[in-house]
C-alpha positions in Angstrom: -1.9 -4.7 -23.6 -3.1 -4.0 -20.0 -2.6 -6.3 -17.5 -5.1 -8.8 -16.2 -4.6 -8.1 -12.2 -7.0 -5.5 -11.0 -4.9 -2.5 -10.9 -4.0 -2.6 -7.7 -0.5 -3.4 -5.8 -0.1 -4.1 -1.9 3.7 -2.9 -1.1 5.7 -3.9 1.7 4.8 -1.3 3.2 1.5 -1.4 3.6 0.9 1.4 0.7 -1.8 0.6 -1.8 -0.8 1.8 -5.4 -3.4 2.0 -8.0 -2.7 1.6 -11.6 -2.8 4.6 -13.4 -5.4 2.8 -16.2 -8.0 3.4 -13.9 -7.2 7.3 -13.4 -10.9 7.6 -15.2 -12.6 4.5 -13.3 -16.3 5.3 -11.6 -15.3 5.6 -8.1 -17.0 2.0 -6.9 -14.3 0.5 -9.2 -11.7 2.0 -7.3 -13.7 1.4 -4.2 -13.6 -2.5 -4.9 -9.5 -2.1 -5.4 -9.2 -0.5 -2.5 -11.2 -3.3 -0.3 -9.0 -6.4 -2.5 -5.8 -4.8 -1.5 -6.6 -4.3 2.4 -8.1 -7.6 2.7 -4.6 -9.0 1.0 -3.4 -7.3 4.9 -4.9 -10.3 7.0 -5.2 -12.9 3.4 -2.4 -13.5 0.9 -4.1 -15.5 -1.0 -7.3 -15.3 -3.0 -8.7 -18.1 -1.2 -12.4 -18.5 0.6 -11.4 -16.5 3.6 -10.1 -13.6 1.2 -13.2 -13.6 -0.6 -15.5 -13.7 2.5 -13.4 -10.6 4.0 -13.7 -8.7 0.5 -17.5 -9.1 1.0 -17.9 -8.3 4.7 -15.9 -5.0 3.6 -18.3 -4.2 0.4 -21.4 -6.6 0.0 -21.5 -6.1 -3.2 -17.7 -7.1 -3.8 -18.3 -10.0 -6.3 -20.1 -7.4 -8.8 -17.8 -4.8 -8.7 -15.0 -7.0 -9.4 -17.1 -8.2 -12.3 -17.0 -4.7 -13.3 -13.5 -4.0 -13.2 -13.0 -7.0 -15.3 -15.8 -5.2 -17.9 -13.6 -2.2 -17.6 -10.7 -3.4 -18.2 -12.0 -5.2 -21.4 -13.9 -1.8 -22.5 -10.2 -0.1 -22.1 -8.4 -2.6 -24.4 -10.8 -1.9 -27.3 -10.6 1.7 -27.3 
């Protein structure tokens, strides 16, 4: 079963992993994981501010992250 996060892991050192499911993702996806794990730098949670900082990043945050999500789904049923 793949996981419900979006693929993406913020070490303690500042490295951004990526989940290997999304080796194949369209490169907005990965875009979008990308901008949620630098803005967990300056927000730790996934409150307003994060959310506000995700979109100042990539307008067009809230749609990609829709996306992922579709992905994801798409991946579990093949």
């Amino acid at each position: 079963m793949i996981s419900r996060n979006h693929g993406g892991k913020l070490k303690s050192n500042n490295e951004i992993r990526i989940s290997s499911v999304f080796k194949d993702a369209p490169e907005p996806l990965l875009r979008m994981l990308v901008v949620h794990e630098l803005a967990h730098l300056r927000e730790k949670e996934h409150n307003k501010s994060f959310y506000q900082l995700c979109c100042h990043m990539e307008p067009g945050y809230h749609q990609l992250e829709l996306d992922a999500r579709l992905f994801m789904i798409y991946l579990e049923i093949m």
